[in-house]
C-alpha positions as CSV (number, residue, x, y, z in Angstrom):
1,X,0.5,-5.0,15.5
2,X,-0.8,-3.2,18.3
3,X,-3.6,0.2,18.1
4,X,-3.8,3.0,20.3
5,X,-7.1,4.2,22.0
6,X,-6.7,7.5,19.6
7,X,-8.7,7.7,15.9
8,X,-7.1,10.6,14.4
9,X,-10.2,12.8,12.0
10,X,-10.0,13.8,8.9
11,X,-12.5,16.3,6.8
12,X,-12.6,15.9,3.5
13,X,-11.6,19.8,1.8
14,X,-14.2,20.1,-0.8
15,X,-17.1,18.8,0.9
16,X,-16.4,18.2,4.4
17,X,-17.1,14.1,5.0
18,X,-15.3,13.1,8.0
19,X,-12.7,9.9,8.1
20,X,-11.2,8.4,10.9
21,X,-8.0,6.3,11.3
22,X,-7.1,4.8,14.3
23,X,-2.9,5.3,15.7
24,X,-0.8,2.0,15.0
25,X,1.4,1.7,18.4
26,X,3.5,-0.8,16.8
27,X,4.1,-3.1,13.7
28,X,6.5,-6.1,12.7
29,X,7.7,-7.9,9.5
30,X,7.6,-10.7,11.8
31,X,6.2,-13.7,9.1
32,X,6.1,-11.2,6.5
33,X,6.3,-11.3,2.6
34,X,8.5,-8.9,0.9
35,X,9.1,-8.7,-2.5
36,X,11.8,-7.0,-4.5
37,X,9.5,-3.3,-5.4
38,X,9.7,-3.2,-1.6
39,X,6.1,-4.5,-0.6
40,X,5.5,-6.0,2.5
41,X,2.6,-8.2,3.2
42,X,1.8,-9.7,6.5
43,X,-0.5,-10.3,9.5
44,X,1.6,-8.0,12.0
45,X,2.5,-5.1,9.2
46,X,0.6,-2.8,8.6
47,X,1.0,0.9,7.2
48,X,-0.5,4.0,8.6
49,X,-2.5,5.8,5.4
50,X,-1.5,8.7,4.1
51,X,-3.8,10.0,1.2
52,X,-7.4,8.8,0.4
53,X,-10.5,9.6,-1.2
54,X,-13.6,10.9,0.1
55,X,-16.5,8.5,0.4
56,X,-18.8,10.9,-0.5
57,X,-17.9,13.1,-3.4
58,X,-14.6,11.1,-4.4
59,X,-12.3,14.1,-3.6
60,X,-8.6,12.7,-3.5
61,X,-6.6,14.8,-0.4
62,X,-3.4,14.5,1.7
63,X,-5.0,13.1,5.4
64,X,-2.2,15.2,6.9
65,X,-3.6,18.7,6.0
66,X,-6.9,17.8,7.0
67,X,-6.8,16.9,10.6
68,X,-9.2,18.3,12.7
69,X,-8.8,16.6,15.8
70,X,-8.4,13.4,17.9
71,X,-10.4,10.9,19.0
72,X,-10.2,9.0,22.2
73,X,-13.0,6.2,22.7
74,X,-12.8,6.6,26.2
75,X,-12.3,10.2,27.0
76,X,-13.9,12.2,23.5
77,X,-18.0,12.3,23.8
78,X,-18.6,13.3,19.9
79,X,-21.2,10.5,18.2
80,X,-19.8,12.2,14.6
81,X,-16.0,11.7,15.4
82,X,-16.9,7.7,17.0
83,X,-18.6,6.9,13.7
84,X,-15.8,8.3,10.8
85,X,-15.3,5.4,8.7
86,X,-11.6,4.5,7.8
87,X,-10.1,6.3,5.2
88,X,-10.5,4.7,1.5
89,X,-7.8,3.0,0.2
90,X,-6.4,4.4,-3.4
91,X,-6.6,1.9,-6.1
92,X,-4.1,1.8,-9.1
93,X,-6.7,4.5,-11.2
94,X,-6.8,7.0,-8.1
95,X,-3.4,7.2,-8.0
96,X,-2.9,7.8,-11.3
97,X,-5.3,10.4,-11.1
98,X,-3.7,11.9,-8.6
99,X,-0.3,11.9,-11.0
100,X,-2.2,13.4,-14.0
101,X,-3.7,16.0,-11.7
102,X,-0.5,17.0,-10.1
103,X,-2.2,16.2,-5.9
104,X,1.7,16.6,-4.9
105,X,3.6,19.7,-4.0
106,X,7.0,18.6,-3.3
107,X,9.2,15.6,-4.5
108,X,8.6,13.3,-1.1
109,X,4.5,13.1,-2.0
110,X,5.1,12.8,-5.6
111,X,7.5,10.2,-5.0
112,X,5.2,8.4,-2.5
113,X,2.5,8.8,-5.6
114,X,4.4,7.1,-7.9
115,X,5.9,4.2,-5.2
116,X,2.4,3.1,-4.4
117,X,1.1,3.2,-8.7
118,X,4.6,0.8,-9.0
119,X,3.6,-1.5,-6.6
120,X,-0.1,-1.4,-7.4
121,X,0.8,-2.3,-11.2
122,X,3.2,-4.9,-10.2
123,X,0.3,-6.8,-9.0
124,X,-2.3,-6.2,-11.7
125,X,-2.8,-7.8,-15.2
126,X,-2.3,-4.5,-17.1
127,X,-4.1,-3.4,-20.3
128,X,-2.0,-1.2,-23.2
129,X,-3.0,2.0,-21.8
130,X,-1.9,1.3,-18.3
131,X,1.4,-0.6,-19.5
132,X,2.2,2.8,-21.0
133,X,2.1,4.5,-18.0
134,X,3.9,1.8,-16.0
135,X,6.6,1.9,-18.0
136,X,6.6,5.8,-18.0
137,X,6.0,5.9,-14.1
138,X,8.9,3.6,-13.3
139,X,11.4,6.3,-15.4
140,X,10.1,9.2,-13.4
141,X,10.6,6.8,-10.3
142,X,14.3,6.9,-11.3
143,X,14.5,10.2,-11.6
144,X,13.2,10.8,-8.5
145,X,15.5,8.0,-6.4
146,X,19.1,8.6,-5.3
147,X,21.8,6.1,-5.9
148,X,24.0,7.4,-3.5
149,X,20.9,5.6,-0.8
150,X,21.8,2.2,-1.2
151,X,18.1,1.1,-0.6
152,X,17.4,3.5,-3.5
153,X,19.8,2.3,-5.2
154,X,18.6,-1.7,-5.3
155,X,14.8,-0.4,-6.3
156,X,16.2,1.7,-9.3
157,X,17.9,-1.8,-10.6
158,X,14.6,-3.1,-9.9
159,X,12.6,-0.5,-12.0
160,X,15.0,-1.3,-14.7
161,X,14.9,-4.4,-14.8
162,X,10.8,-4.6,-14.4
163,X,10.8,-2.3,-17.9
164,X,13.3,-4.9,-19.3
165,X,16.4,-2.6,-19.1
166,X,18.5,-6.0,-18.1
167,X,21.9,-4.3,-18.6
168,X,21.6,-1.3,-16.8
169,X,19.8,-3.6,-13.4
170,X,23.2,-6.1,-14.1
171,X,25.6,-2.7,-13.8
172,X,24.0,-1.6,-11.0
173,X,23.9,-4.7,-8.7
174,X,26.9,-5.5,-9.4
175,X,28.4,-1.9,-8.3
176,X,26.6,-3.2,-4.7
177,X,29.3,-4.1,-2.5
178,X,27.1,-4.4,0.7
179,X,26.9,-8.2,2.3
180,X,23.9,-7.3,3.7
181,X,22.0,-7.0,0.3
182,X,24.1,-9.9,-0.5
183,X,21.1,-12.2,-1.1
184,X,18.8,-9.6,-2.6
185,X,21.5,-8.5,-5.2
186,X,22.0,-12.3,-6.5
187,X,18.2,-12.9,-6.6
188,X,17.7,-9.8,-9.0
189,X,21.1,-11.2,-11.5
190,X,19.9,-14.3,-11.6
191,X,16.2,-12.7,-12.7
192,X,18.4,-10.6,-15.1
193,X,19.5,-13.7,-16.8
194,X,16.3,-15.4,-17.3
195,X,15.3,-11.5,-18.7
196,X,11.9,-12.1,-16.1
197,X,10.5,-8.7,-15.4
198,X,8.3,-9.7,-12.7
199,X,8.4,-9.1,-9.9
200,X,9.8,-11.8,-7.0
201,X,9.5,-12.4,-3.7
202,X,12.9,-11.9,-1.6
203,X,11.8,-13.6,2.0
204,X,11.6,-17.3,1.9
């Protein structure tokens, strides 16, 4: 994973606190641990952020229409831009704020919204209230996918089978024809089988 010289700034909309991230060259899977919602974790991956919260009065905005400039630690002389922290992370209770309070305004960010909540969920122990809204969340996540995308296709057998939908993730995999999802698709059947919701890791 290599980092440019360039910190791109952010200002918060409502009350104007400053972020910072720096540009990511280059990442790779290289070593990496995927996992059958799609989530890659590794030392060389990395992804850039793309929505946060303010540090200061806990404002949740899109960091792409609030750029105010760039940052260069060898050419920019600004003391205010060299100190903007990284942008905060959102945590499983952020983003489903950001659902309930409709932070989207076209069907890419709400999807991205409701991507991250899946994979945040995934990995936490979840109480009846947020079960609920897993379960809801991964049918909107349906909607919003497209089987005619392959890639699409394998997650929405994958939300189905994670809300315990078994026959409808066993119809779709099987429909896959691909050899290169070859391994994938037998992973999730043989998951169907044992009716296991959780989700598995695909990389060995």
């Amino acid at each position: 994973m290599d980092i440019s010289n360039d910190k791109t700034i952010y200002k918060c909309p409502q009350c104007g606190e400053l972020s910072g991230s720096y540009q990511l060259i280059s990442t790779n899977t290289l070593g990496a641990r995927i996992y059958s919602d799609g989530y890659t974790s590794g030392v060389m991956y990395e992804e850039s952020p793309v929505i946060t919260k303010c540090i200061k009065c806990n404002k949740i905005y899109w960091l792409d229409k609030n750029i105010i400039g760039e940052y260069n630690m060898y050419l920019t002389k600004n003391t205010e831009w060299q100190k903007a922290p990284d942008p905060e992370e959102l945590e499983s209770d952020d983003l489903i704020t950001a659902l309930n309070d409709k932070i989207y305004s076209n069907k890419e960010e709400e999807l991205y919204l409701r991507y991250q909540l899946w994979v945040y969920l995934n990995r936490e122990e979840l109480n009846k209230d947020k079960q609920a809204f897993y379960e809801s969340n991964c049918k909107e996540l349906i909607k919003l996918y497209n089987m005619e995308d392959i890639d699409e296709k394998l997650r929405i057998a994958e939300l189905y089978r994670n809300i315990g939908n078994f026959a409808e993730c066993v119809k779709i995999l099987e429909a896959i024809n691909d050899k290169d999802y070859s391994q994938t698709k037998e992973l999730l059947l043989e998951e169907c089988k044992k009716e296991n919701r959780e989700t598995i890791k695909i990389t060995k």
